[in-house]
Structures are given as structure tokens and as C-alpha cells.
C-alpha positions in Angstrom: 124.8 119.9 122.4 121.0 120.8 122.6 121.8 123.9 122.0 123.7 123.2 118.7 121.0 121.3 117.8 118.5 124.3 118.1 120.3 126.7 116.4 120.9 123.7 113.2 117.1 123.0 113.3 116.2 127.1 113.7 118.3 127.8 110.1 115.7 127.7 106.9 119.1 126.7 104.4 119.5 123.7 106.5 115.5 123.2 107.6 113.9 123.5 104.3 116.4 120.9 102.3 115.7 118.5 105.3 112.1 118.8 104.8 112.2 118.7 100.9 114.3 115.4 101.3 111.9 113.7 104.3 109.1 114.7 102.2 110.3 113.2 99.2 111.4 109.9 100.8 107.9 109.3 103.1 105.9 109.9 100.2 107.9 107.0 98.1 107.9 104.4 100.7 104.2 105.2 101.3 103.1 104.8 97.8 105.5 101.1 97.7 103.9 100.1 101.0 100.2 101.0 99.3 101.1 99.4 96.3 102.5 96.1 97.9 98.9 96.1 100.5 101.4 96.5 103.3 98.7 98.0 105.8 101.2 98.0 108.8 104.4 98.7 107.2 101.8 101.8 105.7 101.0 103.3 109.0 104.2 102.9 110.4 105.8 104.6 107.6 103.3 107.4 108.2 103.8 107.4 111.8 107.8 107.4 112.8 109.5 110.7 111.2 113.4 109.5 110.8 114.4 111.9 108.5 114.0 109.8 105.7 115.9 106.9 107.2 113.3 104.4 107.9 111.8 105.5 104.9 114.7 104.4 102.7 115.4 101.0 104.5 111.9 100.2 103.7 112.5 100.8 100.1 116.1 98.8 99.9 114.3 95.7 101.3 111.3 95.4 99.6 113.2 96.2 96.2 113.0 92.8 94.8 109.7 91.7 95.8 107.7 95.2 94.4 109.8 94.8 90.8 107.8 91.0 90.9 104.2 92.4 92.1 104.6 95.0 88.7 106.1 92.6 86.7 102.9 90.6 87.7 100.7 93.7 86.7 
């Protein structure tokens, strides 16, 4: 299994996507987490690397309360 896993993570068509995708979601859930003065949520965002997991769960749940703080602004 490790070794499956080595050989996945080794191949640039499936390593670069991945990245582009992480990337994309980190840097979303970051910029909600700034704009909602989420400190902690902030750093832990920045911290634990999921794959863009976390990243979207994050976003899901705080989806109602961030369209209120910029409906506010």
C-alpha cells in the first residue's frame, strides 16, 4: 500500500492537479477566515494540509454567517 502511495504521489499528472486544487481551496478558506477575524480557525487553516478537505468544511459551515458579515458591509 505505501508503495502504491509513492508511486501516486511521485506522478506530476496526478501531483500537480492535487496541488493546483489544495492551493486553490487553502487560499479561499484563508481569505473567509481573515475576512470573518477568525484568528484560530486562520492558523489552523494554514497549519493542517488535508488536501483541501478541511479547507472546504470550513467554507460549507461558515457559509451563512460570512453572506451576513458582507451583507453588513
Amino acid at each position: 500500500m505505501v508503495e502504491i502511495m509513492q508511486q501516486v504521489l511521485t506522478n506530476p499528472m496526478i501531483m500537480y492537479p492535487l496541488l493546483i486544487w489544495s492551493i486553490f481551496w487553502k487560499g479561499l478558506a484563508l481569505w473567509r477566515s481573515a475576512r470573518m477575524n477568525h484568528r484560530g480557525w486562520f492558523i489552523a487553516l494554514l497549519v493542517i494540509n488535508t488536501v483541501g478537505i478541511f479547507e472546504i468544511i470550513y467554507i460549507m459551515a461558515t457559509r451563512k454567517r460570512y453572506r451576513f458579515i458582507e451583507s453588513l458591509r
